[in-house]
C-alpha positions in Angstrom: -6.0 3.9 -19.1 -3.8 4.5 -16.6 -5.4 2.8 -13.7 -6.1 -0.3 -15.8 -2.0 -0.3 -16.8 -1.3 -0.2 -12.9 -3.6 -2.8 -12.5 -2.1 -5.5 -14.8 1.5 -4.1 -13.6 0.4 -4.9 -10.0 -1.0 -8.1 -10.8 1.7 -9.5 -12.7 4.3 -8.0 -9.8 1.9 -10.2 -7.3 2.3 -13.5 -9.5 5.6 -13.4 -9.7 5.9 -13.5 -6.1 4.0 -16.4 -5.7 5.5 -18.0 -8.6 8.8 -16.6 -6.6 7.8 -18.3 -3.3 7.0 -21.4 -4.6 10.2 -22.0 -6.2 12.3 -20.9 -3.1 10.1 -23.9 -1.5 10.9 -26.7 -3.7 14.3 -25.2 -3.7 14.6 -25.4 0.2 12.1 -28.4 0.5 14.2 -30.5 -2.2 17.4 -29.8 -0.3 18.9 -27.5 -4.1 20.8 -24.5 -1.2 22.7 -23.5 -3.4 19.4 -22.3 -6.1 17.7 -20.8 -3.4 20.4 -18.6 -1.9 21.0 -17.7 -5.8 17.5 -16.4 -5.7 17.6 -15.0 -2.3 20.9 -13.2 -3.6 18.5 -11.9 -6.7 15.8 -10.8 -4.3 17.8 -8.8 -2.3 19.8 -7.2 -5.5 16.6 -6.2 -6.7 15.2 -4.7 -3.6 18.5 -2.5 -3.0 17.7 -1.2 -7.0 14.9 0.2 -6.0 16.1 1.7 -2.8 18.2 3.3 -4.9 15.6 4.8 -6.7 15.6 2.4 -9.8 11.6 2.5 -9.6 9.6 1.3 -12.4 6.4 2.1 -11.5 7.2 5.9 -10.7 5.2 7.3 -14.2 2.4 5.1 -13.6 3.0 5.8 -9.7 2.7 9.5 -10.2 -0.1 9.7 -12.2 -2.2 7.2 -10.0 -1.4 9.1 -6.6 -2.7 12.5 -8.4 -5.7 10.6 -9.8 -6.7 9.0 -5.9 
C-alpha cells in the first residue's frame, strides 16, 4: 500500500511540474514578468523548505527505501 501511495505522490509531484513549466512559458512567452518571477520566487521558497528539512515524503520515503 505503500508503494502504490508513493506512486500517485510521485506522479502528481511530476504533473505539477509540467503544469508548472508550462505556465512559466506563457508567462515569459506572453511578456506577464512580473507572474513568472512570482512563481520563480515560489519555486525557490519551496525548494529552501525542503532543504531545511520540511520533507513530505519522509514517512513514505522511509518505508520505501527499507522496502527496495
Amino acid at each position: 500500500m505503500d508503494k502504490l501511495a508513493l506512486v500517485l505522490m510521485l506522479a502528481v509531484t511530476a504533473e505539477a511540474l509540467v503544469e508548472y513549466g508550462k505556465s512559466l512559458a506563457a508567462a515569459f512567452g506572453g511578456g506577464d514578468y512580473k507572474a513568472a518571477v512570482l512563481q520563480l520566487c515560489a519555486a525557490v521558497v519551496s525548494v529552501l523548505l525542503c532543504v531545511l528539512g520540511v520533507v513530505l515524503f519522509s514517512r513514505i520515503e522511509k518505508t520505501f527505501m527499507d522496502t527496495v
